[in-house]
C-alpha positions in Angstrom: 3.7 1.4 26.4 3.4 5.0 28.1 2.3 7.8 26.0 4.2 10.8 25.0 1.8 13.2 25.4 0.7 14.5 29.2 -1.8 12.8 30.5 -5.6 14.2 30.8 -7.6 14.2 33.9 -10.9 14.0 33.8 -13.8 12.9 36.4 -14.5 9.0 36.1 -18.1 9.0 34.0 -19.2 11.3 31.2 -22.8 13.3 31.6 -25.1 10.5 30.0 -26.8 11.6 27.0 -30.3 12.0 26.5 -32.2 10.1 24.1 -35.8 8.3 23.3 -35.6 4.4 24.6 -38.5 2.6 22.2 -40.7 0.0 23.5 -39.8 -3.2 21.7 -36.6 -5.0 21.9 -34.9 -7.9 19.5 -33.5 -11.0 18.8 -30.9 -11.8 16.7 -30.4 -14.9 14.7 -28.0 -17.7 17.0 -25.4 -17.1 13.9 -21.3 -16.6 15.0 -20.9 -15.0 11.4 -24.2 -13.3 11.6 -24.3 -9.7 9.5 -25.9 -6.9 10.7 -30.0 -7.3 10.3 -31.5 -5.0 8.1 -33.4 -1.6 9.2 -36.6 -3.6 9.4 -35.5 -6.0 12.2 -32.9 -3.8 14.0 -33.6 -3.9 17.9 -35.4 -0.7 19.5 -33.0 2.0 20.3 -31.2 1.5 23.7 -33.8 -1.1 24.3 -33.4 -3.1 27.4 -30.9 -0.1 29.0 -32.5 -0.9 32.4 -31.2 -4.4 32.0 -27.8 -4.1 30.9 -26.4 -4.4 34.8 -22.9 -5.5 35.0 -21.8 -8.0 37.9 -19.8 -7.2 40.6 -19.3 -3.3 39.3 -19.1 -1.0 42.5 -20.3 1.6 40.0 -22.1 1.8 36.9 -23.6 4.8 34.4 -25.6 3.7 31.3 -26.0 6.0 28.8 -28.0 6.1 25.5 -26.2 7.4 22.5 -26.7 8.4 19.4 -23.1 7.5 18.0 -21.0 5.3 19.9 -18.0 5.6 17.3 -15.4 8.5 17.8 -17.3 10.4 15.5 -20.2 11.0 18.7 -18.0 10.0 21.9 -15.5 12.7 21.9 -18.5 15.7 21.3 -20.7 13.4 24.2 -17.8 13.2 26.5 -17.9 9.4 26.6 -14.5 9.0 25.7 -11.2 10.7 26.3 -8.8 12.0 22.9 -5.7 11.7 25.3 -6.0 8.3 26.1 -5.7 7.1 22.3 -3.3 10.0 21.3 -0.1 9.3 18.9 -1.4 5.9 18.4 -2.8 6.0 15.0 -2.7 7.5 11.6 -4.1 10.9 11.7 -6.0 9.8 8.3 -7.7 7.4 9.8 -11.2 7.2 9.0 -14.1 6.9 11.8 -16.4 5.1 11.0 -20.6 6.9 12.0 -23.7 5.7 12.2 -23.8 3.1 15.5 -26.2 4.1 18.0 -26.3 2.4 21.1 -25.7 1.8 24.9 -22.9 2.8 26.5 -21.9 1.7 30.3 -19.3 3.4 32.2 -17.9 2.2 35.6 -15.5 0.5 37.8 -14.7 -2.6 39.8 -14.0 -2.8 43.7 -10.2 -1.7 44.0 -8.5 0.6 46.6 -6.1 2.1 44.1 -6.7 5.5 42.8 -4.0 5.9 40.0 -7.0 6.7 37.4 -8.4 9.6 38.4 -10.2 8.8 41.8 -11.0 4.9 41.1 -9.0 2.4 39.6 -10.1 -0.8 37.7 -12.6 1.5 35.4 -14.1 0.1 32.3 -16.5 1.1 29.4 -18.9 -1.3 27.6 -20.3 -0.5 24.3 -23.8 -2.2 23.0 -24.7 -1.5 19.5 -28.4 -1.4 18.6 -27.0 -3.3 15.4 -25.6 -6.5 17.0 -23.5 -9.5 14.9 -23.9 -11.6 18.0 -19.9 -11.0 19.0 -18.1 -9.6 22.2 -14.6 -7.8 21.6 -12.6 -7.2 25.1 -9.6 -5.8 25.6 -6.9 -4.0 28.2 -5.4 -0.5 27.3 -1.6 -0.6 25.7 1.1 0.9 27.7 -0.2 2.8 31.0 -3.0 4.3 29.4 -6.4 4.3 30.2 -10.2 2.2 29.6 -10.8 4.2 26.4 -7.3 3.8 25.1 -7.9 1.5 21.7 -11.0 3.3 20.8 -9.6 4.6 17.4 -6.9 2.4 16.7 -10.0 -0.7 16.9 -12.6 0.2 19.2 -14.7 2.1 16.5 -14.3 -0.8 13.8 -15.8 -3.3 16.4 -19.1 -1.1 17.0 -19.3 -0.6 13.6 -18.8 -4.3 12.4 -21.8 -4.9 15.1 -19.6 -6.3 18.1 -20.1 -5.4 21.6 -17.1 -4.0 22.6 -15.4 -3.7 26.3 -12.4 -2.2 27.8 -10.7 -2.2 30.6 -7.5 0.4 32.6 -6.0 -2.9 33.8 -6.5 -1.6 37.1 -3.2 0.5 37.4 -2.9 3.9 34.9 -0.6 6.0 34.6 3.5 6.5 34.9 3.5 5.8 38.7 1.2 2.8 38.1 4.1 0.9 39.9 2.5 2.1 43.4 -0.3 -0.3 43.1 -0.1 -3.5 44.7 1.9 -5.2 47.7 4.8 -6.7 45.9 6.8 -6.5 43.3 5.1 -7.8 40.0 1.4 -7.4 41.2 0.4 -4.3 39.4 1.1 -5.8 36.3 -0.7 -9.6 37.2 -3.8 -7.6 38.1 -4.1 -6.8 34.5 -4.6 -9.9 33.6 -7.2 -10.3 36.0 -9.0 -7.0 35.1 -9.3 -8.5 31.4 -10.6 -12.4 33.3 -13.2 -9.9 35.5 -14.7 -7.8 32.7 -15.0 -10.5 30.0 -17.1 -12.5 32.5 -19.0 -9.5 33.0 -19.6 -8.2 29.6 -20.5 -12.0 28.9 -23.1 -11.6 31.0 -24.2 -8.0 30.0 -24.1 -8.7 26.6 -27.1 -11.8 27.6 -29.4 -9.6 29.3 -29.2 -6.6 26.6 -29.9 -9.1 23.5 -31.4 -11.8 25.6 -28.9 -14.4 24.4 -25.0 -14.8 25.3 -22.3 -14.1 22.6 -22.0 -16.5 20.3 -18.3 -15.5 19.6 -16.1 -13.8 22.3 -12.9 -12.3 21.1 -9.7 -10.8 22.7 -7.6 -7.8 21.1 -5.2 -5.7 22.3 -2.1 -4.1 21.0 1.6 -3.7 23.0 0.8 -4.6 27.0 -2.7 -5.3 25.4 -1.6 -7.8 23.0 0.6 -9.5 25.8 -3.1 -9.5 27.9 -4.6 -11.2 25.0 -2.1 -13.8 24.7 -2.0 -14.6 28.5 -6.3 -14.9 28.3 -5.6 -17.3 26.0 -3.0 -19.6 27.6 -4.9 -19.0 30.8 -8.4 -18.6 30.0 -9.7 -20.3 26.6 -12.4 -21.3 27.7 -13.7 -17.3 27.8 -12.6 -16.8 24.1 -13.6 -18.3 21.1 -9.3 -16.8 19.3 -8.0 -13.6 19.6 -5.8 -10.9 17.8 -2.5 -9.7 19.2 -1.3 -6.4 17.7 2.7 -5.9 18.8 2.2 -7.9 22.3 4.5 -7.6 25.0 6.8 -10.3 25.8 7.7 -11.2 29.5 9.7 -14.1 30.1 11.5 -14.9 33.2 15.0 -15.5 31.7 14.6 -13.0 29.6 14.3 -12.2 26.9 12.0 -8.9 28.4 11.9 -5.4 28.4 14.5 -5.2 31.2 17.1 -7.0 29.3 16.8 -4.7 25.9 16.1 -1.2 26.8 19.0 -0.5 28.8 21.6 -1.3 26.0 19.6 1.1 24.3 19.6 3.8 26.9 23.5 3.1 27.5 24.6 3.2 23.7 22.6 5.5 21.8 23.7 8.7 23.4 27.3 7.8 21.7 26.0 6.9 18.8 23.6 10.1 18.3 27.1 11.9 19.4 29.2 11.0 16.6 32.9 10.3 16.8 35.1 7.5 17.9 32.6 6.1 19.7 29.7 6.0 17.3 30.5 3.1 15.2 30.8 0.2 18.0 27.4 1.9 19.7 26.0 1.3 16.3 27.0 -1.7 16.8 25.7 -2.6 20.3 22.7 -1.2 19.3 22.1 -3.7 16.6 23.0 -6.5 18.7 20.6 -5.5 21.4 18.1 -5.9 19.0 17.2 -2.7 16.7 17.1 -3.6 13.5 19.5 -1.8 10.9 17.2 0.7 8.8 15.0 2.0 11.7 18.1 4.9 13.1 16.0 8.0 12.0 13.1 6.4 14.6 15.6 6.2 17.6 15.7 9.9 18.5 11.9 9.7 19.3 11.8 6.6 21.0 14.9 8.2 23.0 13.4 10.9 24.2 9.8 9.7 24.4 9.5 6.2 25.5 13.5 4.0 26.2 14.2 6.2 29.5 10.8 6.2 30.8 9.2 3.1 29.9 12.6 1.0 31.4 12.7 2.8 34.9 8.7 2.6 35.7 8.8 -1.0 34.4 12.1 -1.6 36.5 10.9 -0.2 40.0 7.2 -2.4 39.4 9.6 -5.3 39.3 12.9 -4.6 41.2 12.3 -1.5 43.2 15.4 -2.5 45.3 17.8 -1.6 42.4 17.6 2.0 43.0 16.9 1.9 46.8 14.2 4.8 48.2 14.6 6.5 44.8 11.7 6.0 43.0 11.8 4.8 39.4 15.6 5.9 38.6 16.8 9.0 37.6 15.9 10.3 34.1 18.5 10.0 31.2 21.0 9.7 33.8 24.8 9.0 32.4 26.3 5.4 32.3 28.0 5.5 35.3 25.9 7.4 38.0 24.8 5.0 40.8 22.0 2.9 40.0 21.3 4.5 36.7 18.8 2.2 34.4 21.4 2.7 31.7 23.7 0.1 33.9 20.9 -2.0 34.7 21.4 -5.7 34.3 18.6 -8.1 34.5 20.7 -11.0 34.4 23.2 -10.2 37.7 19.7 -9.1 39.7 18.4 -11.5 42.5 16.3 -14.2 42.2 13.6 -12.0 43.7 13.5 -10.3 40.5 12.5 -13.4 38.1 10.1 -14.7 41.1 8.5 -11.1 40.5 8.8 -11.9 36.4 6.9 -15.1 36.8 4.3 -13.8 37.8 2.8 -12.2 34.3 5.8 -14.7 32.4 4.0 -16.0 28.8 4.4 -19.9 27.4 3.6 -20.2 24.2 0.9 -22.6 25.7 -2.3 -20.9 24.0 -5.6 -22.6 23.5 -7.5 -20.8 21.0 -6.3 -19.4 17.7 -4.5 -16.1 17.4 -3.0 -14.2 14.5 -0.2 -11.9 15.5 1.3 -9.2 13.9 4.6 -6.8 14.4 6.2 -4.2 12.8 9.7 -5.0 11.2 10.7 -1.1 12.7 9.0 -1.5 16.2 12.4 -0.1 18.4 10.2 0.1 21.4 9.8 -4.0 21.4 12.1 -4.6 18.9 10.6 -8.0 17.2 13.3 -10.4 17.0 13.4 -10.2 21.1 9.6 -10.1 21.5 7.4 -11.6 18.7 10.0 -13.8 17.3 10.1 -15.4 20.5 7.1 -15.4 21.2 5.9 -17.4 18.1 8.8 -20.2 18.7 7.4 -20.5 22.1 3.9 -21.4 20.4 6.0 -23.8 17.9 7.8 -25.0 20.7 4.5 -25.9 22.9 2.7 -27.6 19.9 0.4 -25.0 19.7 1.5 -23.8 16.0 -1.8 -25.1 14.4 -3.4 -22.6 16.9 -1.5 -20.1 15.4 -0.9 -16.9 12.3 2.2 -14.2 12.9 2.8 -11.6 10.1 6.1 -9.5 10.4 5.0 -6.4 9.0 8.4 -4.6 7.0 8.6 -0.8 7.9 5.8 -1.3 10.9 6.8 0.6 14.1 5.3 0.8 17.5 2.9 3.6 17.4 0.9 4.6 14.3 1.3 8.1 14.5 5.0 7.8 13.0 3.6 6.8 9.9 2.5 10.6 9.4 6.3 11.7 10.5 7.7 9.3 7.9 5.4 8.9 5.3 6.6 6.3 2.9 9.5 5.2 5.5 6.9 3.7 8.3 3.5 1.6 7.6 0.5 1.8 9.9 -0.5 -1.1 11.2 -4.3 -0.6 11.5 -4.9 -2.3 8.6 -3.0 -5.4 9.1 -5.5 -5.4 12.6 -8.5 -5.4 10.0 -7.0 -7.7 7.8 -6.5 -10.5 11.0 -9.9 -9.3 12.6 -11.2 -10.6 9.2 -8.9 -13.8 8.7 -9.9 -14.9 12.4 -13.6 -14.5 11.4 -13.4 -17.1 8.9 -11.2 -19.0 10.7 -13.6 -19.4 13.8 -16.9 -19.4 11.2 -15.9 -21.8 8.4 -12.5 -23.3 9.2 -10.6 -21.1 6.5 -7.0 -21.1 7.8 -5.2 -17.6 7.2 -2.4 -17.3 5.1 1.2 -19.2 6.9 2.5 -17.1 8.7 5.0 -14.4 7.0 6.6 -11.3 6.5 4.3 -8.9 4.6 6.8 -7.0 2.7 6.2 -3.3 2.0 4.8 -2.6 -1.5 6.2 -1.1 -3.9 5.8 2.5 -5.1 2.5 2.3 -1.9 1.6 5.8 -1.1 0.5 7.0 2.4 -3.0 6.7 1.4 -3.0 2.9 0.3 -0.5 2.0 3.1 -3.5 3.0 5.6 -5.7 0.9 4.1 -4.0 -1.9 2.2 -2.4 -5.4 4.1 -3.1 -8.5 2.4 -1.7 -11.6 4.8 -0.9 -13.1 1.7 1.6 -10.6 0.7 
């Protein structure tokens, strides 16, 4: 979902760093659950660089590096801080030691909400390579380099090849892209379809053999990407991992039919009064669990108001006329204020615009989900608890692992604000990365799926690296 912070600009591609390419390249063994080879046998540094070309790109940089973790990317200028800001524990550890090949670039696309060329993307090759591909689409309206802390830096450091994608629309005005209503959002799906052909292919001609495993991750709008690529596209992915997805269904439930109870009630319940005990109330019935109130005066000023009216004029521009994505905070009342807004008295045009990025449940590789008990962004009876009945529903539940996580919220970064009161979630991401590895490599089904209850007497230091799927 959108960021708090303001957003960064920056130019499209980072000054390429200079560094010795060796002479020999490498091969490693045809092994899905290879490990890393030993110093002996590792490929030559940046070997093949001249070869690593990706189809279709209108543009393309490769760079050698040195580090292509955090811990190098941010001092090389091949990443950007802003676009992963408030979304994980500031405790985090980055992992060091990945040299590599980095690629920088961007697809054909007339929109120019990213900078000055939309549809960018960053591929990652790791000198050290298991034989896997990671690829995922930024969360919210952030941009390509977006989930480089939260799990970009763990899949270069397990060995993976790792690509990311902008989704071909950035930004809080990302609602200007495309012809009708609904299409900035569908082109993110096929950014994702477009660069994991293409980093399939890019990962054969830097190691000289394809990936032997291919895996989708994303978290918020990414995890809804990953579980669309997998009731669309199996075939490119071997399972994926679905941190807090999005939910978009055409009846609803969807973002459009919980934020603006939220926007409408919690003013009179922040107020006090007369009032405050039936907003309470409403608020609870709209979805936001009992226990998570000292998180709603963040998410009201940072993410309800915004998130609902740029998400509203992408899919029903007409609600509000030639104003463009509503008025902020604006009282119940004013005319066509997103407070009022009602998804279910809105034209048919709306839900035609809804189908077109609207989920199933009909996946065809395994996934492990997870969600945060506390998320009041997506709250998770009206997004993950539907979205795993909908699996259920489509007989698709062998295909599937989803872990409600108690006291886990939408952005990581709250976890340092309420130490204690919120868990971080970027363990339970390692913990599925993990369980889906085994799954895939020696049929080891994860744990049934459960809520992983908060432990008792965990302090801040554990929670960031503790979450059993068996707890």
């Amino acid at each position: 979902m959108p960021r708090a912070p303001q957003r960064h600009h920056r130019r499209w591609l980072r000054p390429a760093a200079v560094a010795a390419v060796a002479l020999t390249a490498w091969t490693a063994a045809p092994s899905a659950a290879a490990p890393l080879p030993p110093d002996g046998t590792r490929p030559a540094h940046c070997s093949r660089i001249d070869a690593a070309k990706v189809p279709g790109a209108a543009r393309q940089q490769a760079s050698c590096l040195d580090e292509l973790t955090t811990a190098g990317t941010v001092t090389s200028g091949h990443t950007d801080p802003a676009d992963w800001a408030g979304l994980t524990p500031e405790g985090l550890a980055t992992p060091r030691g990945v040299p590599g090949i980095q690629i920088d670039g961007y697809f054909p696309d007339p929109s120019t909400t990213n900078t000055n060329h939309d549809s960018q993307f960053v591929i990652r090759l790791p000198d050290r390579w298991n034989g896997g591909l990671v690829v995922s689409g930024a969360p919210g309206v952030r941009e390509q380099y977006a989930n480089d802390r939260a799990f970009g830096d763990w899949a270069v450091s397990q060995g993976y090849a790792f690509a990311a994608t902008d989704k071909g629309a950035t930004g809080a005005a990302f609602h200007r892209d495309g012809r009708t209503p609904g299409d900035a959002l569908a082109e993110g799906n096929h950014r994702v379809t477009q660069l994991t052909r293409a980093a399939r292919q890019v990962v054969g001609r830097r190691y000289q053999r394809p990936p032997s495993r291919t895996l989708a991750m994303g978290m918020s709008n990414g995890g809804y990407l990953v579980r669309w690529q997998l009731e669309n596209h199996p075939e490119l992915y071997d399972g994926g991992v679905d941190w807090e997805g999005t939910l978009w269904r055409t009846e609803g439930p969807n973002l459009l039919t919980f934020l603006p109870p939220a926007l409408r009630h919690y003013p009179s319940y922040a107020a006090g009064g007369a009032g405050a005990e039936q907003a309470h109330r409403a608020m609870k019935a709209a979805g936001y669990p009992a226990g998570s109130e000292f998180l709603w005066p963040f998410h009201h000023q940072y993410y309800w108001d915004l998130t609902q009216r740029i998400y509203r004029e992408e899919l029903d521009p007409e609600f509000d006329g030639a104003t463009e994505a509503g008025t902020p905070f604006c009282a119940p009342g004013t005319p066509a204020c997103d407070a009022d807004y009602a998804y279910a008295d809105r034209p048919r045009e709306v839900r035609k615009a809804v189908a077109k990025i609207a989920l199933t449940g009909r996946i065809g590789k395994p996934l492990i989900s997870f969600h945060g008990t506390y998320d009041v962004l997506l709250p998770i009876s009206r997004s993950s608890d539907v979205y795993a009945q909908l699996v259920r529903r489509e007989g698709r539940g062998h295909l599937h692992r989803y872990y409600r996580v108690e006291a886990g919220t939408h952005v990581d970064s709250l976890a340092d604000a309420f130490p204690g009161r919120v868990r971080p979630l970027v363990p339970c991401h390692r913990s599925a990365a993990t369980a889906l590895e085994r799954w895939l490599d020696h049929g080891v089904r994860p744990p049934s799926s459960r809520t992983l209850k908060l432990p008792e007497g965990a302090g801040p230091e554990k929670l960031l690296t503790h979450c059993p799927l068996n707890g």
